[in-house]
N, C-alpha and C positions, 0 to 999 in steps of 0.2 A: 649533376647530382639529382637525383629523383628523391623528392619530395612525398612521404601518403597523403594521399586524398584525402579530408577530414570528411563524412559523412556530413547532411545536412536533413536537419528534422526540423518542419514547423510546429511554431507554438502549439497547434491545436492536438498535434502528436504528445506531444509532451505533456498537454493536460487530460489526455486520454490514462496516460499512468496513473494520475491520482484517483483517479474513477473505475480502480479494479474493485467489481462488485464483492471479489473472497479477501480483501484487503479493508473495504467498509465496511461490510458486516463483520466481521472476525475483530478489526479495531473497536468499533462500537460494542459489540456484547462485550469482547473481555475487559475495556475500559468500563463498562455498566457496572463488571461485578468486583473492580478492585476495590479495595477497600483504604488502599494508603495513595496519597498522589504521586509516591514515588514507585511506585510499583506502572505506574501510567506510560513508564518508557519501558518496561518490560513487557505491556502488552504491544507497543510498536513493535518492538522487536520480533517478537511470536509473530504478531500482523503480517509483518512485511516478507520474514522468511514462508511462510505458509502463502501466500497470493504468488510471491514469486516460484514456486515450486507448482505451486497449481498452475499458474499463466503459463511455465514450461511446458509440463506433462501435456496440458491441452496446445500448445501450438504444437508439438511433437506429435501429436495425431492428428492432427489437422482442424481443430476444433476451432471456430473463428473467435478472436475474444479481444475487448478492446484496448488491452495493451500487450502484443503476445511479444513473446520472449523467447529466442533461437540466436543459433552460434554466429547468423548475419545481419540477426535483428540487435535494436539498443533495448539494454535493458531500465535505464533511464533509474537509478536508484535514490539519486538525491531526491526525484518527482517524489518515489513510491515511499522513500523514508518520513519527508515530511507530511506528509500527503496519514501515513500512518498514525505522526504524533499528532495531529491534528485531530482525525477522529475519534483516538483514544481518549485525548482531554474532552473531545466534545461528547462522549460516551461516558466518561467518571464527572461530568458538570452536571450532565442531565440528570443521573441519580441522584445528587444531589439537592439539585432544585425538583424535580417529581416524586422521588419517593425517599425524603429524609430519611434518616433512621433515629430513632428517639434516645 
């Protein structure tokens, strides 16, 4: 009985997901301009589909990028999910604490 090979990625792969530059910046500004904290999972969401569509397009031309995403590559989603709500709170905290609103 043949058995698949499970693929094997080290940690340092895997924390390359969290550090997609269009997944930080996109979490950060739209978590900057929500205005409700429940709206805060709605900008992961936005986040993470838009960096994962970018990371594609750009591995699909060949563009080097540090977490690229193809039909043989992982696309590591639990990384890029949480990896999303985390800048997003930390983008609706910071407004908060820098520029109140009165």
């Amino acid at each position: 009985m043949n058995h698949p090979t499970v693929p094997y990625y080290p940690p340092a792969v895997w924390i390359m997901a969290a550090f997609d530059p269009v997944l930080i910046g996109l979490a950060l500004y739209l978590g900057w301009k929500a205005d409700q904290f429940g709206k805060v999972v709605l900008v992961a969401i936005i986040a993470l589909v838009a960096s994962v569509l970018v990371s594609w397009v750009l591995t699909g031309i060949g563009v080097p990028w540090p977490a690229p995403i193809g039909r043989e590559l992982p696309t590591f989603f639990p990384v890029r999910t949480g990896a999303a709500l985390i800048y997003a709170i930390i983008g609706y905290s910071a407004r908060r604490v820098i520029a109140p609103r009165a």
